[in-house]
N, C-alpha and C positions, 0 to 999 in steps of 0.2 A: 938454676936461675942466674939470671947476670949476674955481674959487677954491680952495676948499676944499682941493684934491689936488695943487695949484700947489705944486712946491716952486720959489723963486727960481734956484738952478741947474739947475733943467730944464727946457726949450724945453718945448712939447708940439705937438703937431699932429692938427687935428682932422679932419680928414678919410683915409682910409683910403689915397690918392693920396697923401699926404706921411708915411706911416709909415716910418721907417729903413729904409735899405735891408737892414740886416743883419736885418729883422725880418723882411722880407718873403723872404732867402734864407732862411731861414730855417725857413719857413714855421708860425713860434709863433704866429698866427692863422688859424683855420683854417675853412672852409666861403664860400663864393664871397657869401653874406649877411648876412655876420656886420660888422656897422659899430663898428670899435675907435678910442679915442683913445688913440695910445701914447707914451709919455717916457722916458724916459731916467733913472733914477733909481739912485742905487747901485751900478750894475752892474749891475742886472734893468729888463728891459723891463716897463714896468708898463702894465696896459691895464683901460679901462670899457668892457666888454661889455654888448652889449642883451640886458635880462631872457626875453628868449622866441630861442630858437634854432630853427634851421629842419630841426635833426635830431638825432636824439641821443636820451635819455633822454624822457618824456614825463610828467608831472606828473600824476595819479589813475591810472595804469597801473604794470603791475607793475614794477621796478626790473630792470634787467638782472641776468640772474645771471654769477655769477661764482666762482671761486676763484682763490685768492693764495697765497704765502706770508709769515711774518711773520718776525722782527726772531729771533724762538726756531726755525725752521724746523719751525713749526707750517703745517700746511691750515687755513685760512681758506674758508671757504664762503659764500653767501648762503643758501642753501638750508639749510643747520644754523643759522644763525640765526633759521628762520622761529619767531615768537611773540616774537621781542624787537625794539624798535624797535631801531635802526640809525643812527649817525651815520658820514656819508664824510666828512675831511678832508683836503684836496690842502696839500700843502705843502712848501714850503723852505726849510729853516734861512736859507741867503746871502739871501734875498730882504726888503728893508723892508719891505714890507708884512704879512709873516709876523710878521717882528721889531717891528712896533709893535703885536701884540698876543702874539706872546710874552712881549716886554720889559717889557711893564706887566701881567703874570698873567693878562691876560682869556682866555687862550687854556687857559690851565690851568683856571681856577674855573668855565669852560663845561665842561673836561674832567670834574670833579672831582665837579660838581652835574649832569651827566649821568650819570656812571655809579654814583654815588649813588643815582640812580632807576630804573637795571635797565638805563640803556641799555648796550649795545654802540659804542665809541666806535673806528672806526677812521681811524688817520692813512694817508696815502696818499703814498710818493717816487713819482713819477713820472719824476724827471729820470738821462736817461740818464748810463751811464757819460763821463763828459771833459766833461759839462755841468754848470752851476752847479746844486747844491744837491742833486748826485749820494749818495746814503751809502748805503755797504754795510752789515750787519747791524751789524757790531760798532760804527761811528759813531753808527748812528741808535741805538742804545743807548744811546751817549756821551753823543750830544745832546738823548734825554731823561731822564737822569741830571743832565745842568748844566743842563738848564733847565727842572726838577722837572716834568718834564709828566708828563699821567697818563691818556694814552689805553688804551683795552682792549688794544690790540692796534697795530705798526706793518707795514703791510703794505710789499712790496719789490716796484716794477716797472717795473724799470729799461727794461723792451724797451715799456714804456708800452699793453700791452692792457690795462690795469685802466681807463689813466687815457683811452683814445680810445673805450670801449666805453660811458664814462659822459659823455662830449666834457668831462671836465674842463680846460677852459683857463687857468686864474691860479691862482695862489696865495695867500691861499687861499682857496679853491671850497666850497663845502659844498652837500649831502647830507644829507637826512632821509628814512630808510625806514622804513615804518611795521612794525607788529606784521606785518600779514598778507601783508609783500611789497610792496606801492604804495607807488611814490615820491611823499613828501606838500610837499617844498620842494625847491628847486634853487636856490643864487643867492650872494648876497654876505652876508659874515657882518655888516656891518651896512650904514647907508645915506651915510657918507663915504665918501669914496675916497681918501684920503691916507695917508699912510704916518707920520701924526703921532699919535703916543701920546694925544696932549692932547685926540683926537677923539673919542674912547672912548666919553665921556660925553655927548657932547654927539647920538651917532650914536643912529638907530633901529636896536634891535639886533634886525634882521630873521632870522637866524638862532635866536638864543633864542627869539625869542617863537613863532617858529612848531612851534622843539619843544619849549617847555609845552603849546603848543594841539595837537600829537599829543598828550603824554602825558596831557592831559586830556578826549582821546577830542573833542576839538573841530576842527570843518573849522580849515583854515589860512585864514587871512584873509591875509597875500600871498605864495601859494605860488611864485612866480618870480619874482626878483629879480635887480638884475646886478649880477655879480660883479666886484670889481677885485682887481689884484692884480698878480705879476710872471706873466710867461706861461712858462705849463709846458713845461720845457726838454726836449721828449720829442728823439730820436734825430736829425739831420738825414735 
């Protein structure tokens, strides 16, 4: 990993042969192709995935469909959403990488100034029950209560088909679907990979920009991107 994502108390390891062992039983990296560099930060394993994946979702093609349920035990659809863009949010309160742009609001005023423009904004638990950054309705309420977020909607999937069906691996991951169904970006919400606040400004904020270029009916200019993040703590 960079400089940049280097925190002083955490080793890192660059090749996929030296990733923790508890990562590897783990199995928070997933697909036999996929080249991670992972640390040890916080408590969450945090990893730089390569922007292009060898399965999973696929960029100018239509978006997996899906249903979920939310935070209100509402049905969540993709298919009832068709005509509104679409933002996926993978995420975990416990995880640093969540927390440095929760903590400094950037994670809210994307929420805030997307659905201000019609989008549909939803956040994504993925993490199993007894796994970090697990919440059941009534928490993730909580948690966007105290930490004024303001997505559309929070989806619950804790058995993780939401989150293996769109290969969301870190947290957080982002997701842009366009009006008509085609997934128009995949990748890291911006171009640091640090779990430092102070990066914010300094990052290309590869997620926004590619959803004003949906909302402005314009191609994405870099529609896959890698993601970093903590790795989604789906079920052993």
């Amino acid at each position: 990993m960079s400089d940049a994502s280097r925190s002083p108390a955490a080793p890192e390891s660059r090749t996929p042969s030296r990733q923790p062992p508890a990562c590897r039983r783990r199995g928070l990296l997933r697909g036999a192709t996929a080249l991670a560099v992972v640390l040890a930060l916080g408590g969450g394993a945090g990893a730089l995935l390569p922007a292009a994946q060898a399965a999973g979702p696929e960029v100018g093609r239509p978006a997996p469909a899906f249903t979920a349920t939310d935070t209100q035990g509402r049905t969540v659809s993709l298919d009832g959403l068709r005509g509104r863009t679409v933002v996926l949010e993978w995420t975990n309160a416990e995880c640093p990488y969540v927390g440095k742009h929760y903590g400094a609001d950037n994670m809210q005023k994307l929420q805030r100034e997307a659905t201000a423009a019609g989008v549909v904004w939803l956040s994504v638990i993925s993490s199993a029950p007894g796994e970090q950054g697990y919440a059941d309705a009534k928490e993730a309420e909580r948690l966007n209560a105290e930490r004024k977020a303001a997505p559309s909607a929070v989806l619950l999937d804790p058995e993780g088909k939401l989150g293996h069906l769109y290969d969301a691996r870190v947290t957080p991951h982002m997701f842009v679907i366009g009006p008509d169904g085609t997934l128009r970006y995949m990748g890291g919400i911006d171009s640091i990979p640090s779990a430092r606040a102070a990066d914010i400004d300094k990052a290309e904020p590869y997620f926004r920009n590619a959803l004003h270029q949906v909302l402005d009916g314009q191609p994405v200019e870099k529609a896959v991107t890698r993601p970093y993040g903590c790795t989604v703590k789906y079920a052993s």
